[in-house]
Structure formats: C-alpha cells, structure tokens
C-alpha positions as CSV (number, residue, x, y, z in Angstrom):
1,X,108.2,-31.6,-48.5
2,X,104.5,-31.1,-49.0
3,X,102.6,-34.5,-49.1
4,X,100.8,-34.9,-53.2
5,X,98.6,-37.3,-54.3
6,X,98.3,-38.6,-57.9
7,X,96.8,-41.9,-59.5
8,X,97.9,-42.3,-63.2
9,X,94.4,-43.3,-63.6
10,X,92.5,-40.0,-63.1
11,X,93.7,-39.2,-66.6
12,X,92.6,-43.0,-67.6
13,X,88.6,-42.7,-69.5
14,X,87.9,-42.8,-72.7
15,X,85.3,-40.2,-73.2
16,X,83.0,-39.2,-76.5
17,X,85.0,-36.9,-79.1
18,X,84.4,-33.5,-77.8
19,X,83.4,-34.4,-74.3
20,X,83.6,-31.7,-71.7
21,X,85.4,-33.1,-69.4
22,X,89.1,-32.4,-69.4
23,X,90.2,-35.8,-68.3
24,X,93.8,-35.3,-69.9
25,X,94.7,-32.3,-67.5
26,X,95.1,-34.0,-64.1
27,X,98.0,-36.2,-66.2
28,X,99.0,-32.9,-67.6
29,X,99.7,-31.3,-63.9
30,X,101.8,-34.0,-63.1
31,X,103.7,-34.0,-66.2
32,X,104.4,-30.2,-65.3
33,X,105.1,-30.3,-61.9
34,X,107.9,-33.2,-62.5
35,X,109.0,-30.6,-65.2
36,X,109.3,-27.9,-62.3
37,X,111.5,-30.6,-60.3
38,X,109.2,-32.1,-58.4
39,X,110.5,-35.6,-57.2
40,X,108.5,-38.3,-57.8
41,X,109.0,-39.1,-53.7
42,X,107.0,-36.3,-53.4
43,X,103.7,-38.1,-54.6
44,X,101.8,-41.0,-52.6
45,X,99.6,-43.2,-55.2
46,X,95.6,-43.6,-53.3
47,X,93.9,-46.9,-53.3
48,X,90.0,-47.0,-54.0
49,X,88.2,-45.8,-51.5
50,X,86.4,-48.3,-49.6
51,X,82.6,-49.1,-50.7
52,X,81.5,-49.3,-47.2
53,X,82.8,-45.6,-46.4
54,X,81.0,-44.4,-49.2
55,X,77.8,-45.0,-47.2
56,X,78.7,-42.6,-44.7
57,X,77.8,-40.2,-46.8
58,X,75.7,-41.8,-49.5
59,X,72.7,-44.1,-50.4
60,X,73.4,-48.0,-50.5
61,X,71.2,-48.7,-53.2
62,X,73.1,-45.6,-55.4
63,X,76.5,-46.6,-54.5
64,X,75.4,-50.4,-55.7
65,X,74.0,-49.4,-58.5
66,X,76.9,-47.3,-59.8
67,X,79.5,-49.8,-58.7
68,X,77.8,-52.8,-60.5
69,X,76.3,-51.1,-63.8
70,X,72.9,-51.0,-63.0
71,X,72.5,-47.6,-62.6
72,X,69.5,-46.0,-64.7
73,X,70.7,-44.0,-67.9
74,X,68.9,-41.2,-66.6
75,X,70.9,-41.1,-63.7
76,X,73.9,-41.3,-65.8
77,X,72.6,-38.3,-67.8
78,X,72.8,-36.4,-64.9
79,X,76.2,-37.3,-64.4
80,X,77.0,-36.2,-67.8
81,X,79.6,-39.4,-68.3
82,X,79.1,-42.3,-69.8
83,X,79.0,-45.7,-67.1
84,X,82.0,-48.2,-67.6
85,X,84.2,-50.4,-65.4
86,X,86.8,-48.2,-65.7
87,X,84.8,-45.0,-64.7
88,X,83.8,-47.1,-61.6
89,X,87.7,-47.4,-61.2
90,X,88.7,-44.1,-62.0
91,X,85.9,-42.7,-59.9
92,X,86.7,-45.2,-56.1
93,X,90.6,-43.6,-56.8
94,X,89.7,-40.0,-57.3
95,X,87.6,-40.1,-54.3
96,X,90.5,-42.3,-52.4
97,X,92.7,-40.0,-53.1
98,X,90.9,-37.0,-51.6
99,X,90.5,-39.4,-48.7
100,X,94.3,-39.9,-48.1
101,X,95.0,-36.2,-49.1
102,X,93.0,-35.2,-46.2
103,X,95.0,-37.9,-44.1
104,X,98.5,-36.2,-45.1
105,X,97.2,-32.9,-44.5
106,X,96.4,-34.0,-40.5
107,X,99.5,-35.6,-40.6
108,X,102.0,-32.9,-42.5
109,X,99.9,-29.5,-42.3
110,X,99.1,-29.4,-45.6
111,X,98.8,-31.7,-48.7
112,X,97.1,-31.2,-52.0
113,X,95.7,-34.6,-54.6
114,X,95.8,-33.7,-58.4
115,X,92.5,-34.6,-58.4
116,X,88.9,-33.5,-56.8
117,X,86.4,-31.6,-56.0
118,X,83.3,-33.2,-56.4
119,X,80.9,-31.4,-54.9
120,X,77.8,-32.1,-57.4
121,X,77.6,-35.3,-55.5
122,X,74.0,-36.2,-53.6
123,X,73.4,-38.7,-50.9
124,X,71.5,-40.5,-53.9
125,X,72.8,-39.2,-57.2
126,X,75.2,-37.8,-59.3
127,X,75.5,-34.6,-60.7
128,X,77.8,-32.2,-62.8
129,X,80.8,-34.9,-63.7
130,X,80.7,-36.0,-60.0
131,X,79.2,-39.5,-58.5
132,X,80.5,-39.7,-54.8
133,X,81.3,-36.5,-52.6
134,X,84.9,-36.4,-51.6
135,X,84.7,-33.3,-50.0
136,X,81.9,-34.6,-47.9
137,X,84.2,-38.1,-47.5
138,X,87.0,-36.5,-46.2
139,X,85.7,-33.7,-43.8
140,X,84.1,-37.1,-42.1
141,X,87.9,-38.5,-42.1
142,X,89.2,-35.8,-40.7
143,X,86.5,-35.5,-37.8
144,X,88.0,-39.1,-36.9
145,X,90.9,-37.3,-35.2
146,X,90.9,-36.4,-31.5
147,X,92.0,-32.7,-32.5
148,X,88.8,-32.7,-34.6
149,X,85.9,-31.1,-33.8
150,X,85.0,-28.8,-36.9
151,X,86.0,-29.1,-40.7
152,X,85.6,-26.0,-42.9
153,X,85.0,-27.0,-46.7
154,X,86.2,-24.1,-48.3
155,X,85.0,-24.1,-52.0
156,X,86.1,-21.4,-54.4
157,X,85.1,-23.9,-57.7
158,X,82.5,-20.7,-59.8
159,X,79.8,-23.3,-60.0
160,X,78.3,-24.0,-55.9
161,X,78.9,-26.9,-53.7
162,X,75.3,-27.8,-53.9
163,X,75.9,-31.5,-52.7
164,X,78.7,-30.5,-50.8
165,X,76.1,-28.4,-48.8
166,X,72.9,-30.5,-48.4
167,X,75.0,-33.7,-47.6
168,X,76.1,-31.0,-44.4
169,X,72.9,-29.5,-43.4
170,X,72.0,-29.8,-40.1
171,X,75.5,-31.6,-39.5
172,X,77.4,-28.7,-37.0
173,X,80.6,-30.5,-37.6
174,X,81.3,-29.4,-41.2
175,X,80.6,-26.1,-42.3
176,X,79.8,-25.2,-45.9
177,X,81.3,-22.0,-47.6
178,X,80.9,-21.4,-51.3
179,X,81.9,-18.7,-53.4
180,X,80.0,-19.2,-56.8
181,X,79.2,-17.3,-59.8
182,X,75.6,-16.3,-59.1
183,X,74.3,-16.9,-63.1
184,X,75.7,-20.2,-63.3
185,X,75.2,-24.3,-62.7
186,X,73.8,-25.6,-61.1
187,X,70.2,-23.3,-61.4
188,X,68.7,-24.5,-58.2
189,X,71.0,-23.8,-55.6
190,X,71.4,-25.1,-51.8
191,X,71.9,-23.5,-48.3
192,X,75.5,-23.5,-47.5
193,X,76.9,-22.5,-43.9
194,X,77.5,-19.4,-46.3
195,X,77.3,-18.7,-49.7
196,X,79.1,-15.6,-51.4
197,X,76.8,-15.4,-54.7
198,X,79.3,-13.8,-57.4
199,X,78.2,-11.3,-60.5
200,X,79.1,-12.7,-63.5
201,X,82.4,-10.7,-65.3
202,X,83.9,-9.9,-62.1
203,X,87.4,-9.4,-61.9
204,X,90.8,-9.6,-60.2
205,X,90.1,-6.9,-57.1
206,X,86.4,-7.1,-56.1
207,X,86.9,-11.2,-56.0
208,X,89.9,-11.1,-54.2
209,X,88.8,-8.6,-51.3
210,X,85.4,-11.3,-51.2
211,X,87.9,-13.8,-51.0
212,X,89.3,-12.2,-47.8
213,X,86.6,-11.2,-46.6
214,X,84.8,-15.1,-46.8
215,X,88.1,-16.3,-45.6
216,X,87.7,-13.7,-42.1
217,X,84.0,-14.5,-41.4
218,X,84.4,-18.1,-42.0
219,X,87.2,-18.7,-39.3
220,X,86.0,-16.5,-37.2
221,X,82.2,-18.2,-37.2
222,X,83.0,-21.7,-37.4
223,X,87.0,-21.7,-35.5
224,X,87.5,-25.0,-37.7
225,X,90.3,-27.3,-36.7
226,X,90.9,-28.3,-40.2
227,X,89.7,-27.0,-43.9
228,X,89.3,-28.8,-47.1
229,X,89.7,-25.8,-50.0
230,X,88.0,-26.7,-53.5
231,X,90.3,-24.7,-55.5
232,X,88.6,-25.0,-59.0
233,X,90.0,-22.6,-61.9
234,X,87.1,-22.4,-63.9
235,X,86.9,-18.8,-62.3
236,X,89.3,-18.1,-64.6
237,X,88.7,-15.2,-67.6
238,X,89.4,-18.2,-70.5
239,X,87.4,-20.7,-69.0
240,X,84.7,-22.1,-71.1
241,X,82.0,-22.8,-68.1
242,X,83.1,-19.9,-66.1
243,X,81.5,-16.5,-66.8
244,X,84.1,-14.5,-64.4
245,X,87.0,-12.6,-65.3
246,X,89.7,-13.5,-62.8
247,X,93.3,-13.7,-64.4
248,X,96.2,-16.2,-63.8
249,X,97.6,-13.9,-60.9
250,X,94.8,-13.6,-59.2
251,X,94.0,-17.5,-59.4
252,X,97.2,-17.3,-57.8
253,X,96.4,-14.4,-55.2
254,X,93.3,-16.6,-54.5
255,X,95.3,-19.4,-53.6
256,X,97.9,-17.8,-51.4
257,X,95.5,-16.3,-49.6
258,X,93.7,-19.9,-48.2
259,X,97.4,-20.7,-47.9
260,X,98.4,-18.2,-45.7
261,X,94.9,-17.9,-43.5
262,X,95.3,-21.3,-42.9
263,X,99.1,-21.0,-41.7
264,X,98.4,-18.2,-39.6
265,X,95.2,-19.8,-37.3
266,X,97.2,-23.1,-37.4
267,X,95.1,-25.3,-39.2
268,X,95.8,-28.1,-41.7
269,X,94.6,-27.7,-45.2
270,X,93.7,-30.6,-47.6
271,X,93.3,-28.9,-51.3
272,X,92.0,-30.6,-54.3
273,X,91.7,-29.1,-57.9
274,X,87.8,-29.0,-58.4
275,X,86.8,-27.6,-62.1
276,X,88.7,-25.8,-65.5
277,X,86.9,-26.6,-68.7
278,X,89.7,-24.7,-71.2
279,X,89.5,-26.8,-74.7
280,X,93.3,-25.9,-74.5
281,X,94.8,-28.4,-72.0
282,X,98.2,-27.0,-71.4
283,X,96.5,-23.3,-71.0
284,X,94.2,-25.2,-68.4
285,X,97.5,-27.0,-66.7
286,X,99.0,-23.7,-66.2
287,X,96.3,-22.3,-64.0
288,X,96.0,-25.5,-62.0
289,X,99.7,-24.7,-61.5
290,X,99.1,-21.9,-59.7
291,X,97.7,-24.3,-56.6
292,X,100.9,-25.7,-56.6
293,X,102.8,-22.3,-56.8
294,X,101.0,-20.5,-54.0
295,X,101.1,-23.8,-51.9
296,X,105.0,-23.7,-52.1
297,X,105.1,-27.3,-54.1
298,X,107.0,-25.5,-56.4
C-alpha cells in the first residue's frame, strides 16, 4: 500500500468566475482514484502545518501578515488569489500535507499528497498561486532524519522552481533541479543546483531523453538520500499555461521514470502534483492520473 495524502479542503475556495486556478481538480483526483479502487485506508488526512515551522523557511512578519489578513493587496496580486480565512485554511493544509507526505515517504519508500507544489513561494512573498514553499518545508523535514544528509527536489512543473531555488542557495543540503519551459513564467528566473531550460513545442522523445538525462546527472552529482519530485502536468500538449507538447504517455513515461531511478539507487520519493491549468477538469484529472499510474497506486 503506498501511503496518499488528501484533505477535502484543497478543493474548498471559492474563487472569481473564471479564475485560473483549477481548485476543483485535486477533489476530482480523489473522486477518480476511489473510482480505480483505491480504498479510502489508503489516504492519511494532513493537519495544518505548524505556523512556527513556517519560519524555517520564511519571513515572520509575511507569514503574520498572511495568516491574520493584513497582508498588502499588492502582495496578494502577486499571489494571484484573493485573501480569505479559508485560503489561510486551505493554504496551512496543503502545505501540511506535503509535510506529512514527505514523512510517509521516509517511513514507506514512497508516498504521494493530491496536492503541491509550490514552488513560487519566497522567503517573504507569494507568487504564482503559491504563499508558503512546501517543497522547501519538507526537504527541511526530511533532513530531520539520521539517514538524511542530502534532499533532491526534483521539479518537472513547465514553469521553474524559482522560490524553490533561492530559498536553497547556498544551503548544500537541498539541491535544486528544474526542468522548465524556457519562454515561460516566471520571466526572471533563479539559479537552481541545475536548471534544464526547455524550447517551447517540444515533444514526447527529446523531453523524455532530458528527462533521463537530468535524472543521471542529478544522482550522480548530489548522491541524495531522499527526493521530493514536483510532478506538475502543465507540460502537457492541452495545457493552457504550458507551451510544450508532451502527450498523456509521455506524462506517464515521465513519471515512471523518477519512479524507477528512485527504486533503483534506493531512495524514498515524496511526489506532489504541482501545476495543470486545462479549463476541462476531468481532461486535467486524467493526466494527474498518470502520477498515480506510474507510481503503482493504481
């Protein structure tokens, strides 16, 4: 049984008409995956993540202001969401839940939440739909563990892990790899450990073989003891925000292949879902799926 982590709440914000944001699809992947015959014993529910953990890897006076409404609208703009209570609530769970995700992966090999991904996050502001890094978060879980001495964050999401990587510079514990559509948000990008810059329209075969190739040099220059993997979709050829051309299969392919590297060098694997902006949400389900399929959830 592979460990999975949902909170009914990741689907629960009321957004503007024609918002973005796909908030219905993380409810949508567990509708689907109980449809597949996934038991519901398989699923751990995540608390809120504690407010003084968040300062390991973020400004006091920016987690303050965001948990008690006093945040500037500006800074909300950048967001791209709208403040309320139960964004604060929705948010502290998501970013629980990568937390405990990466705790069942240590424990159980691998584990995957239904949620995460947010790698837009800064040490003092928002960015892209995100507000606090779990990525960042849960690398620093892991590196709680005697066995831990390196975390690999692994992000395949098409738009970079800019926060993701300046919350890490300098930091030799976590190392940063992104694979990114090049012509894409965010426009000013950071230094990761590595960065695989991507030409917009490419397709199944040249981004698989980078893929691989990323996945080699990565183990191989940072022998991590444990890997978070940003598995976003919105590589995908349908996606609205996506500008590559990578099919269902090889969103699948992709998967398998951080799968099966990690298997092999015998190293846990924490996944979370990143991004997918399809207007169609069971379109967009189905290529989350995938995650699930190459992980052997289902």
């Amino acid at each position: 049984m592979i460990p999975l982590v949902f909170h009914p709440i990741y689907s629960q914000l009321v957004l503007p008409a024609k918002h973005r944001f796909p908030i219905e699809k993380y409810n949508g992947i567990r509708q689907r995956l109980a449809a597949e015959g996934v038991a519901d014993d398989w699923f751990s529910k995540p608390s809120k993540v504690d407010i003084d953990d968040l300062l390991l890897a973020h400004d006091s006076n920016y987690v303050k202001s965001f948990v008690d409404g006093t945040i500037s609208q500006k800074a909300i703009k950048r967001i791209g969401m709208p403040w309320s209570d139960q964004f604060v609530e929705r948010t502290l769970h998501a970013v629980g839940g990568t937390v405990l995700t990466s705790e069942l992966a240590m424990q159980h090999g691998v584990a995957l939440n239904l949620t995460g991904g947010y790698h837009h996050a800064f040490y003092e502001f928002g960015s892209g739909f995100c507000v606090f890094n779990d990525i960042i978060m849960s690398a620093k879980n892991m590196l709680k563990h005697d066995s831990v001495d390196r975390v690999l964050t692994f992000d395949c999401d098409v738009h970079q892990g800019d926060g993701t990587a300046l919350l890490a510079a300098g930091d030799d514990s976590i190392y940063t790899v992104s694979l990114h559509c090049e012509k894409n948000f965010p426009t000013r990008k950071e230094q990761s450990d590595l960065d695989f810059p991507l030409e917009r329209g490419m397709s199944d075969d040249e981004y698989l073989h980078t893929v691989e190739c990323a996945l080699a040099v990565a183990f191989n220059t940072s022998v991590p003891d444990a890997v978070i993997y940003d598995a976003g979709v919105d590589i995908h050829e349908a996606d609205d925000l996506g500008n590559l051309k990578i099919s269902t299969k090889g969103v699948y392919e992709r998967d398998k292949l951080v799968f099966d590297e990690c298997k092999r060098r015998g190293v846990p694997v924490a996944a979370v879902i990143g991004g997918g902006y399809q207007r169609n949400i069971d379109d967009l389900v189905e290529v989350h799926l995938q995650l699930y399929k190459a992980a052997g959830v289902i």
